[in-house]
N, C-alpha and C positions, 0 to 999 in steps of 0.2 A: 951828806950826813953819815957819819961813820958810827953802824952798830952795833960792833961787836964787841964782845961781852955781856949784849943785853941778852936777858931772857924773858920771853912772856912765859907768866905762871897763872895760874888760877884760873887759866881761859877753860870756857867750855862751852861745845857747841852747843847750838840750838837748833833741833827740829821743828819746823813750823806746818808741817803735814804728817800725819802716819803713813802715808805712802810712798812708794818710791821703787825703784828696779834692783837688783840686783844682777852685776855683771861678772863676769871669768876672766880676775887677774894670774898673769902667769909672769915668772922672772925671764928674763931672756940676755943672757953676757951684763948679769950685774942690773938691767933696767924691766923696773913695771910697766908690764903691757897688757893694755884689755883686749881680750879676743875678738877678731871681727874680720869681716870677710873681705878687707882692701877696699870696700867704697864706702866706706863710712858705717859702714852695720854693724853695730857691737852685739855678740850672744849676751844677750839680757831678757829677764822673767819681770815683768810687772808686778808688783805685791803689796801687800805692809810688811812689813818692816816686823824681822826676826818669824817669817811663817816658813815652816820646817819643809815643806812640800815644796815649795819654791826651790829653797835651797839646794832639796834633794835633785830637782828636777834638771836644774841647771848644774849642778856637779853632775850627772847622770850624761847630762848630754856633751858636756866639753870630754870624759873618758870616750867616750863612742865617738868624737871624733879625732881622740889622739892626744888628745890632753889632760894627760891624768893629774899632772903635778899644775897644780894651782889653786886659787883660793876663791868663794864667791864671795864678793865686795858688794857694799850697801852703798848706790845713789840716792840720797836723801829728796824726796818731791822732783828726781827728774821721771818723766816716761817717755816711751816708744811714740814716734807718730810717725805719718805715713808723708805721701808726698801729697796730698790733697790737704791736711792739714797744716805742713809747711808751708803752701802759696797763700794759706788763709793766714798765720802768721805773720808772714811775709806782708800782706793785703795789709793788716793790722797796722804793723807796725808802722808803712808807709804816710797812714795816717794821723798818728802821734799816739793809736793807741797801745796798749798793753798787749804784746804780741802773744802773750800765750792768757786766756781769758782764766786757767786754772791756776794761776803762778799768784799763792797767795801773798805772798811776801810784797813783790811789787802792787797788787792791790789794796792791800792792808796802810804799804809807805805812801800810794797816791792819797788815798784817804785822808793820813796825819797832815799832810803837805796842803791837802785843800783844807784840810779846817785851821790850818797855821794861817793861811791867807784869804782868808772868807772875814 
């Protein structure tokens, strides 16, 4: 299906948590990239969403390592977890459930979904 020309209009996101991280994007030849440390660790602050201290803290920290030019960017309901929390995910998921037990969205749509078929 061929679509160009279209445009979506009127769209707007939805936040379904006040939480969420905040990570350090910087331009690199033309392409956005979040900072991190090559194995997957992105510099990111856990927060709600628009807290001035957060913001500061992670601007504060990508200058003291060399990155002055860049912007802190809002992950909307993601956070940080460790590698103990991952195998529990991981655990979860294996068995049909809901791999992150916080992720309200997917709890909210299992919800609609069982009472569609109850």
């Amino acid at each position: 299906m061929d679509t160009k020309g279209f445009k979506t209009i009127g769209r707007k996101e939805v936040e379904e948590v006040p939480w969420g991280m905040y990570v350090w994007e910087i331009v690199e030849d033309g392409q956005a990239q979040v900072l991190g440390d090559g194995e997957g660790n992105v510099m990111n602050v856990f927060c709600l969403k628009n807290d001035r201290r957060a913001i500061q803290a992670i601007t504060d920290a990508a200058r003291s390592y060399g990155f002055p030019e860049g912007r802190a960017v809002w992950w909307s309901g993601k956070r940080p977890i460790d590698d103990e929390q991952l195998e529990e995910q991981e655990a979860r998921a294996k068995f049909g459930l809901i791999p992150d037990p916080l992720d309200y969205g997917a709890i909210t749509d299992e919800i609609k979904t069982r009472k569609a078929y109850e």
